[in-house]
C-alpha positions in Angstrom: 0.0 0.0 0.0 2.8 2.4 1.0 4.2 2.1 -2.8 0.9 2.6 -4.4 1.2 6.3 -2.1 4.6 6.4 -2.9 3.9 6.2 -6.6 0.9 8.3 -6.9 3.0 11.5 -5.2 5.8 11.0 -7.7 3.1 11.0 -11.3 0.1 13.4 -9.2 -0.9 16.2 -11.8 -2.3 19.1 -10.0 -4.3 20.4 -13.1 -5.3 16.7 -14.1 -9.2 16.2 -15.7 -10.4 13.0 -15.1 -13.1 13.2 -17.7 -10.5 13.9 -20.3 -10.4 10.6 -21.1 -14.1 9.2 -22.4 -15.0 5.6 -22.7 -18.4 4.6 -24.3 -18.8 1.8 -21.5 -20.1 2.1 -18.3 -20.9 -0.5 -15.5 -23.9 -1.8 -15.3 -25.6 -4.8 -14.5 -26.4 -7.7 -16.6 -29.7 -7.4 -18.9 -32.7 -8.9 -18.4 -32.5 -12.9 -18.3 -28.6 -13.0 -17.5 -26.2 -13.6 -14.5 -23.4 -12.1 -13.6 -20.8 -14.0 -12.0 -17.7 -12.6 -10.4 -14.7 -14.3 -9.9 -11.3 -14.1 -7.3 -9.1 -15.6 -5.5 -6.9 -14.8 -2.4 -3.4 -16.3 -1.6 -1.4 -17.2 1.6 2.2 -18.2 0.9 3.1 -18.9 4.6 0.4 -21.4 4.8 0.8 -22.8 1.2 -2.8 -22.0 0.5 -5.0 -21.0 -2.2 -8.6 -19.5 -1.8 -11.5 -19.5 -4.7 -14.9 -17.8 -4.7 -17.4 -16.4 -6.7 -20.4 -14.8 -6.4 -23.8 -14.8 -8.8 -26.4 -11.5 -8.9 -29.0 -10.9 -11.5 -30.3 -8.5 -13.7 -32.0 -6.9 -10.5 -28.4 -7.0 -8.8 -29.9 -9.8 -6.7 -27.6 -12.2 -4.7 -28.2 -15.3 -6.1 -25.5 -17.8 -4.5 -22.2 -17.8 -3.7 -19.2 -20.2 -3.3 -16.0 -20.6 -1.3 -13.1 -23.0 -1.5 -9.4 -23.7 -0.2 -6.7 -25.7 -1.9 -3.7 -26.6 -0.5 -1.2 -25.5 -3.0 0.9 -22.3 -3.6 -0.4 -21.3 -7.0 0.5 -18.3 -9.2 -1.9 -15.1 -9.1 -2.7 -16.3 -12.8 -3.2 -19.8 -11.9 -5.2 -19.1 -8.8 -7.4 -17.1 -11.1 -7.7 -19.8 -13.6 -8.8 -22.5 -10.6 -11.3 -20.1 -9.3 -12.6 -19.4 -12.8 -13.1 -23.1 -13.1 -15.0 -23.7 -9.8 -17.1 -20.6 -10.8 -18.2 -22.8 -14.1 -18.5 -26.0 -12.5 -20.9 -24.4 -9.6 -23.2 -22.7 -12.7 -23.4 -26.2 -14.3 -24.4 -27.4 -10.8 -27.0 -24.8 -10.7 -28.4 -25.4 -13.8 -28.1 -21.5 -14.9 -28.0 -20.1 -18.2 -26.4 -17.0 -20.0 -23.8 -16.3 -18.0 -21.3 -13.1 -17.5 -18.3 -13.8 -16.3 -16.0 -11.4 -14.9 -12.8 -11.4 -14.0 -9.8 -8.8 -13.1 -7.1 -10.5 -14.8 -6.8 -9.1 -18.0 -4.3 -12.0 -18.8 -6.6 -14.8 -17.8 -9.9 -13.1 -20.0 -7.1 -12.6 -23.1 -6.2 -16.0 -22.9 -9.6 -17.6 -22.9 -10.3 -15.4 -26.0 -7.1 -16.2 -27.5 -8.1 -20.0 -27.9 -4.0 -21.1 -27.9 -3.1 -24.1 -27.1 0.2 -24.2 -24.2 2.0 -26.8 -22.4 2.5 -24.9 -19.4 0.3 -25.6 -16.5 -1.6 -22.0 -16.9 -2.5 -23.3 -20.5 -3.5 -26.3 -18.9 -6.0 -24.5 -17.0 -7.3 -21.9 -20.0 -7.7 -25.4 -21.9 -9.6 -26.9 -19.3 -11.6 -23.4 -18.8 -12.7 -23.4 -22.6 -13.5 -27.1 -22.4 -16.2 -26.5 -19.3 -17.5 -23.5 -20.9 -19.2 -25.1 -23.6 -21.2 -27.2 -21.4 -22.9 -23.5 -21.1 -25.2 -22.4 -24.0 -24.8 -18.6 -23.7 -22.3 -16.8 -21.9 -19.7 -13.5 -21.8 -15.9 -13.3 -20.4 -15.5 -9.6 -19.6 -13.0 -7.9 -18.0 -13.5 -6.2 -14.1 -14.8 -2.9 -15.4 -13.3 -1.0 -12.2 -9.8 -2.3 -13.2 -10.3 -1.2 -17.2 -11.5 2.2 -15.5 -8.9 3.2 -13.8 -6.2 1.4 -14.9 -6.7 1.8 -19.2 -9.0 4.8 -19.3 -8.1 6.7 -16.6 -11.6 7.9 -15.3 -11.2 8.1 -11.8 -14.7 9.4 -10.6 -15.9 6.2 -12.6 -13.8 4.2 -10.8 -14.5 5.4 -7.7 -17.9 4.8 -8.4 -17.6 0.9 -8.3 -15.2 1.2 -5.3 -16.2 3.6 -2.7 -18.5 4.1 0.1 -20.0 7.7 -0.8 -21.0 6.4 -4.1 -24.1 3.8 -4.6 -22.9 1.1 -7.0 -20.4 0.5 -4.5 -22.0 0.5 -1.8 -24.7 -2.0 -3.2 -22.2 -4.0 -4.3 -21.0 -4.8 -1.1 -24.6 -4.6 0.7 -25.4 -7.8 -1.7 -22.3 -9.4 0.1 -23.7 -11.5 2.9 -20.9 -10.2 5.5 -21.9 -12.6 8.7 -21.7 -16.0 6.1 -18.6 -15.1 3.7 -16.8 -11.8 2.4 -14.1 -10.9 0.2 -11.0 -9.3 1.8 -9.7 -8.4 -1.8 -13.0 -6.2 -2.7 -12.4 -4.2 0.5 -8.3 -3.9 -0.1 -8.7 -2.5 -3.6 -11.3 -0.1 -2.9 -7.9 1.2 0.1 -5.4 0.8 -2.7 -7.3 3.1 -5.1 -8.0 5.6 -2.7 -4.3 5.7 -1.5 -3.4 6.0 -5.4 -5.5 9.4 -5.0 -3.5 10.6 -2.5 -6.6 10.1 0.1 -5.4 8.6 3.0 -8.4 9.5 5.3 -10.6 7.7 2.6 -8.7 4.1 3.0 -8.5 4.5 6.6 -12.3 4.9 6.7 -12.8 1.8 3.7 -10.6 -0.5 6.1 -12.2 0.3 9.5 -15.5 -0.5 8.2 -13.5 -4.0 6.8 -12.6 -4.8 10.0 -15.8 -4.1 11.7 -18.1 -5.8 9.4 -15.7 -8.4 8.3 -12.8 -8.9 9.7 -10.3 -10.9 7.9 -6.5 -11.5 8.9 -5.2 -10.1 5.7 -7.2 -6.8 6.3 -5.4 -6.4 9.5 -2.1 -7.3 8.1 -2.3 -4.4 5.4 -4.0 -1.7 7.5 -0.8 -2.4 10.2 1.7 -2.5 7.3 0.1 0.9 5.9 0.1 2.7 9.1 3.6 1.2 10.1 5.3 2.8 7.0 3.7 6.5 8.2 4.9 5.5 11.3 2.0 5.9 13.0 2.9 3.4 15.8 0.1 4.2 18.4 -2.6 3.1 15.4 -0.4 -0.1 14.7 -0.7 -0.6 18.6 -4.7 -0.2 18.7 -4.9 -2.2 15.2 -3.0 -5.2 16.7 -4.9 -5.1 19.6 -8.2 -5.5 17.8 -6.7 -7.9 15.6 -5.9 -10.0 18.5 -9.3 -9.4 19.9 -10.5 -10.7 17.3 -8.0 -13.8 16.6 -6.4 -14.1 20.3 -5.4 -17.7 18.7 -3.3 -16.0 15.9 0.4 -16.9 16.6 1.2 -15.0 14.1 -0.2 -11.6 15.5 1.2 -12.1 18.7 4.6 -12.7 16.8 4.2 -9.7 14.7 3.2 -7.7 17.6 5.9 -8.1 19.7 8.1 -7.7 17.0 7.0 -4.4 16.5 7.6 -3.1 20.1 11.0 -4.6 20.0 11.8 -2.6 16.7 11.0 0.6 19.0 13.1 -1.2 21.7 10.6 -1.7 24.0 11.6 -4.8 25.6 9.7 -5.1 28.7 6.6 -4.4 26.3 7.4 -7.4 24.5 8.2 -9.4 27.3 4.9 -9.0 28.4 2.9 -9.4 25.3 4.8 -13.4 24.3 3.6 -13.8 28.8 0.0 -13.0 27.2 0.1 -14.7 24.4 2.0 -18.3 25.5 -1.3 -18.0 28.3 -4.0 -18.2 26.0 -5.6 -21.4 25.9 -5.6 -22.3 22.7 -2.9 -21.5 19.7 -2.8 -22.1 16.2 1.2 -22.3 16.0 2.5 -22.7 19.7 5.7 -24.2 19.0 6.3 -21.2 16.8 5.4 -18.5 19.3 7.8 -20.7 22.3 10.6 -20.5 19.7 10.1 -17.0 19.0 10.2 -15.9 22.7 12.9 -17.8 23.6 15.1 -16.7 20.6 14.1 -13.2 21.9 15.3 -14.3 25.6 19.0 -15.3 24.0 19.4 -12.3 21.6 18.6 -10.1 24.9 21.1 -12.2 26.8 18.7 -12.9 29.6 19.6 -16.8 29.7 18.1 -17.6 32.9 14.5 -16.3 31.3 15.0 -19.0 28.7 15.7 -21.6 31.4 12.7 -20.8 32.6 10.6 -21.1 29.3 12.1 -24.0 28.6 11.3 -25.5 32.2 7.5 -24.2 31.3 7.2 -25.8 27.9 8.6 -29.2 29.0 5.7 -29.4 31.8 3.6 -28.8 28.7 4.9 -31.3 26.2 8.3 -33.6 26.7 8.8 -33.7 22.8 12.2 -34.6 22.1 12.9 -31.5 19.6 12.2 -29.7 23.4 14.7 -31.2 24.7 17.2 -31.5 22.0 16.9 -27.3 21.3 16.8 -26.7 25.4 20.2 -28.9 25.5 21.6 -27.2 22.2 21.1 -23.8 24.1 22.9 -24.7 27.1 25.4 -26.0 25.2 25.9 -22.8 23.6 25.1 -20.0 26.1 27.8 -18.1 26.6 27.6 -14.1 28.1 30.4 -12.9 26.5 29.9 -9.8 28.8 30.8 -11.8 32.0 34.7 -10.8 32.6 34.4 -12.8 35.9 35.1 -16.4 33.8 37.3 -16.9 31.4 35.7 -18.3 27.7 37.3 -22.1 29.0 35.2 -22.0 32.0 32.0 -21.0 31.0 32.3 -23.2 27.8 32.8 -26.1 30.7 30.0 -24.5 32.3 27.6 -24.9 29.3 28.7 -28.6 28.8 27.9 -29.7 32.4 24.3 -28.0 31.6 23.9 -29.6 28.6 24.9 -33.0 30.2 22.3 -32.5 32.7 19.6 -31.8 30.3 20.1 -35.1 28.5 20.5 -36.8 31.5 16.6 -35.3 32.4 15.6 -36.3 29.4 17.0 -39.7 29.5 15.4 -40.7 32.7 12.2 -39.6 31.4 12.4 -41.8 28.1 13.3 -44.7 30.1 10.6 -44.2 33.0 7.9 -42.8 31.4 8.2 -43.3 27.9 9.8 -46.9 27.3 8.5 -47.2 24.2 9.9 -44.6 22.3 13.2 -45.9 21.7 13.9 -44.5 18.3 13.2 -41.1 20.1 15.8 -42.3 23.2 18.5 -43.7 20.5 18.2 -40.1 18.8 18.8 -38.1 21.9 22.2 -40.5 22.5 23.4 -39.6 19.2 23.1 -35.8 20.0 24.6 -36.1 23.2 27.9 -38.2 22.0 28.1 -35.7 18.8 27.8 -33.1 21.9 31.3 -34.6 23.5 33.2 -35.0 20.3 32.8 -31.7 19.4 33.9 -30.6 22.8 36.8 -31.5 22.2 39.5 -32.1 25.7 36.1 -30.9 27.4 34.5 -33.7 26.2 34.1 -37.3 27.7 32.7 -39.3 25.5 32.8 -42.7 27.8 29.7 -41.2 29.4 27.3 -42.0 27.0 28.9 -44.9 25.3 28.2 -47.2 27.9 24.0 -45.8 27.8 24.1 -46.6 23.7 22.2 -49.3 22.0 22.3 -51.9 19.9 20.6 -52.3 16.9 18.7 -55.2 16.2 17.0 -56.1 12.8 13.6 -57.7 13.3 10.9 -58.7 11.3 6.9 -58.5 12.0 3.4 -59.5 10.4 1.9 -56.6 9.0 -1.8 -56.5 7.8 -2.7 -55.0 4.6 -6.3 -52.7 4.5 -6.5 -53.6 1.2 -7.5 -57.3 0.6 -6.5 -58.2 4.6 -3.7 -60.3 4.1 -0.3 -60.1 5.7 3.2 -59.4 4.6 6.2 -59.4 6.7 8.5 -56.4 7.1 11.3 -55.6 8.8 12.2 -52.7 10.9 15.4 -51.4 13.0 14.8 -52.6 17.1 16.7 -50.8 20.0 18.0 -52.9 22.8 19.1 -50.9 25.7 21.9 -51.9 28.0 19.2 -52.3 31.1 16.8 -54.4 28.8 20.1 -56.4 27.9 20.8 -57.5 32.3 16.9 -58.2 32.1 17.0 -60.6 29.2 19.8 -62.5 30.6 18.3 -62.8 33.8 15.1 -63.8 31.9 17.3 -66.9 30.3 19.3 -67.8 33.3 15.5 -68.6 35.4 14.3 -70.4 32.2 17.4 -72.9 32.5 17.0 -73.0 36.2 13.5 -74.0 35.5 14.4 -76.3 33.1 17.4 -78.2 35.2 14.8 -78.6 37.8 12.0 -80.2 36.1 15.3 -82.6 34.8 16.1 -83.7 38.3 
C-alpha cells in the first residue's frame, strides 16, 4: 500500500481532468435474463494455501448464490485465477443457470480464454480446461472487471471510484449484496484502500478499512492496514490495530509474533516481554511451538539466559517432545555471556557442557521411565549427546554415554494389509538398551534353572 502512495506522489498532476479521457462503457448490470458472476481468488504463501470464490447477482443486482473453497497449494496469481474461474463454471453447471457473465480482473486470464492457444504450461492447462467446461454452457460472456479497465486503461477516476467507494451507490450496493456474517471478500475491501491511497486520500482508506474490520474482519485486512500505518509511522494506530486484531484472533500466533516484534523494533523490551507472557497464556494457539521458539530466541538475543531456562522448564511441563529437549540442550550447550569478565571463555564453555549433560541426563530418565517405548526417540537423543562430547573437544568425555548406547537389532513383524486383509512381513530397526540387555539374561538364566529342575 505504502508504494501505491509512494507512486501516486511521484506522477500526481495538480491540473489533471479525469473526464479527459471518455470511454463509451459504463458499469452496469447484466440485462434482463442473465447472471453475472464474479470471480477471485486470495493467496497465503506462509500457509501454502490457495482461496476460490465467486459470487452470482441478477439483472435486479440480486444475490443469487455464492461459493467458497481452499486448496492446499501455492499457486501463481494467474493460476489461482484460472482455478477459481473453473470452480465458478462447475458451480453454474451445478445450478443449472444459463447466460452467464463472467467477470474477472485478470486481463491476462480473459485474453487467454479469447485467444483459444493451445500451451504446455500448467496455466495453459487451465485456460484449456476453462474453454473445455465453458461449452457445457449455451450462452455466456468473459469480460473484463470494469473498475480495473477504468482506472487502470481509461483513466476515469470518478468512474472508478464509483464501483469502489463508500460515498457512491454502485459500490455501496455492491458490497450490501455481500452477505458479510456468512462469507466476504477481503480483496474487494483492499482495492477499494489501494485506489484511494493512489489518489492521495489517505483518510478515505483508513475509513474503507475500518469498516473492513468491523463488518468483516479478515486476517489479511489487518495485516495491510498495520503495514500501511507502520510505513507513516503511525505506531500508536499499529498498537490499537494489533490489539483489535488479537481481539479478534487471540489464537493468531502470528499476530502475537508480529506484535511483539514491532515493540522490540522501537526497543521496547519489557513491552514485548509481556505481550509473548499474554500470548504463551492463551488457551488455545494455532502455531505454539512457533510463538515458544520465538520468545525464547528473543530471551538469548537479549542475553537474559536464565529467562529462557525458565521457558524452557514451562514448555517441557507442557509437552516432553524430544525436539524440546534437543533445542533446550543445544542452548545450554551454547550460552555463553560474552559480557561476563568474571570467567574466562574455557570455564564458561565447561559450564555450558555440564548444563547440557544434565539436560540429557533429564531427558533420558524420562524416556526410560515414562516413555519406554519410544526408543527411536531415546536412540536419537544419545546420538546428539555423544556428537555433543566430540565436538567438545578435551572438554569432552565421550565414555559417558557410550556405555547408555544401543544396539541395533534387525527384526521382522506381520503386518496386515487394508486392502485385501492379508499379511506381509517387514522388517524394521529394534533398539536394545543396555538395562533391557541384564533383564534378558536374567530372563534366560531362570528359564534354565526351570528347566534343570523339572530334569532332576
Amino acid at each position: 500500500m505504502w508504494k501505491d502512495w509512494f507512486d501516486a506522489q511521484q506522477r500526481k498532476q495538480p491540473n489533471r481532468n479525469s473526464n479527459t479521457l471518455q470511454h463509451s462503457s459504463r458499469w452496469q448490470k447484466p440485462v434482463q435474463g442473465w447472471i453475472k458472476c464474479n470471480i477471485d481468488a486470495s493467496f497465503f504463501m506462509e500457509e501454502s494455501i490457495t482461496s476460490l470464490a465467486c459470487c452470482f447477482r441478477n439483472a435486479s443486482g440480486e444475490f443469487l448464490k455464492a461459493q467458497t473453497k481452499w486448496i492446499n497449494a501455492k499457486l501463481s496469481t494467474i493460476e489461482g485465477e484460472g482455478m477459481a474461474f473453473l470452480e465458478a463454471i462447475s458451480f453454474d453447471v451445478q445450478n443449472g443457470w444459463d447466460k452467464i457473465i463472467f467477470e474477472s480482473d485478470s486481463q491476462i486470464l480473459v485474453d487467454c480464454i479469447h485467444a483459444n492457444q493451445v500451451g504446455v504450461s500448467e496455466f495453459s492447462y487451465i485456460t484449456n480446461r476453462i474453454r473445455a467446461s465453458l461449452s457445457r454452457i449455451n450462452n455466456f460472456e468473459v469480460k473484463i472487471n470494469y473498475a480495473l479497465y477504468e482506472e487502470l486503461d481509461a483513466g476515469n477516476m470518478e468512474r472508478t471510484r464509483v464501483v469502489y467507494s463508500f460515498d457512491f451507490h454502485l459500490f455501496r450496493e455492491c458490497l450490501n449484496q455481500i452477505p458479510h456474517h456468512k462469507f466476504s471478500f477481503a480483496k474487494v475491501w483492499l482495492l477499494a484502500a489501494q485506489f484511494e491511497i493512489r489518489q492521495l486520500n489517505l483518510k478515505g482508506a483508513r475509513q474503507i478499512l475500518g469498516n473492513a474490520i468491523g463488518k468483516a474482519p479478515k486476517s489479511k485486512i489487518f495485516k495491510k492496514y498495520i503495514e500501511m500505518e507502520l510505513q507513516l509511522s503511525n505506531i500508536d494506530r499499529c498498537r490499537k490495530l494489533y490489539e483489535k486484531y488479537l481481539q479478534w484472533s487471540p489464537e493468531n500466533c502470528y499476530a502475537w509474533s508480529k506484535y511483539a516484534e514491532l515493540e522490540r523494533s522501537l526497543s521496547e523490551t519489557d513491552r514485548a516481554r509481556a505481550i509473548f507472557d499474554l500470548a504463551i497464556g492463551q488457551p488455545a494457539l494455532d502455531m505454539p511451538e512457533l510463538l515458544w521458539k520465538t520468545y525464547i530466541d528473543f530471551e538469548i538475543s537479549e542475553f537474559e539466559f536464565e529467562r529462557a531456562r525458565g521457558l524452557y522448564e514451562r514448555l517441557l511441563d507442557r509437552t516432553k517432545h524430544l525436539k524440546v529437549w534437543i533445542s533446550y540442550a543445544d542452548f545450554e550447550a551454547t550460552a555463553t555471556d560474552k559480557r561476563c569478565l568474571d570467567l574466562s571463555e574455557q570455564e564458561q564453555k565447561k559450564q555450558c557442557i555440564q548444563r547440557a549433560r544434565r539436560v540429557f541426563e533429564e531427558a533420558l530418565n524420562y524416556f526410560r521411565s515414562s516413555a519406554p517405548d519410544l526408543k527411536e526417540e531415546r536412540a536419537m537423543l544419545l546420538d546428539k549427546w555423544i556428537n555433543l562430547e566430540v565436538s567438545s573437544g578435551e572438554l569432552g568425555d565421550v565414555s559417558l554415554v557410550q556405555s547408555k548406547l544401543p544396539k541395533k537389532l534387525k527384526k521382522r513383524r506381520q503386518v496386515s494389509t487394508e486392502e485385501d486383509g492379508s499379511s506381509r512381513i517387514e522388517e524394521f530397526i529394534d533398539y536394545l538398551f543396555p538395562e533391557e540387555t541384564q533383564t534378558t539374561n536374567l530372563k534366560i538364566l531362570e528359564a534354565a534353572y526351570k528347566w534343570k529342575k523339572q530334569k532332576l
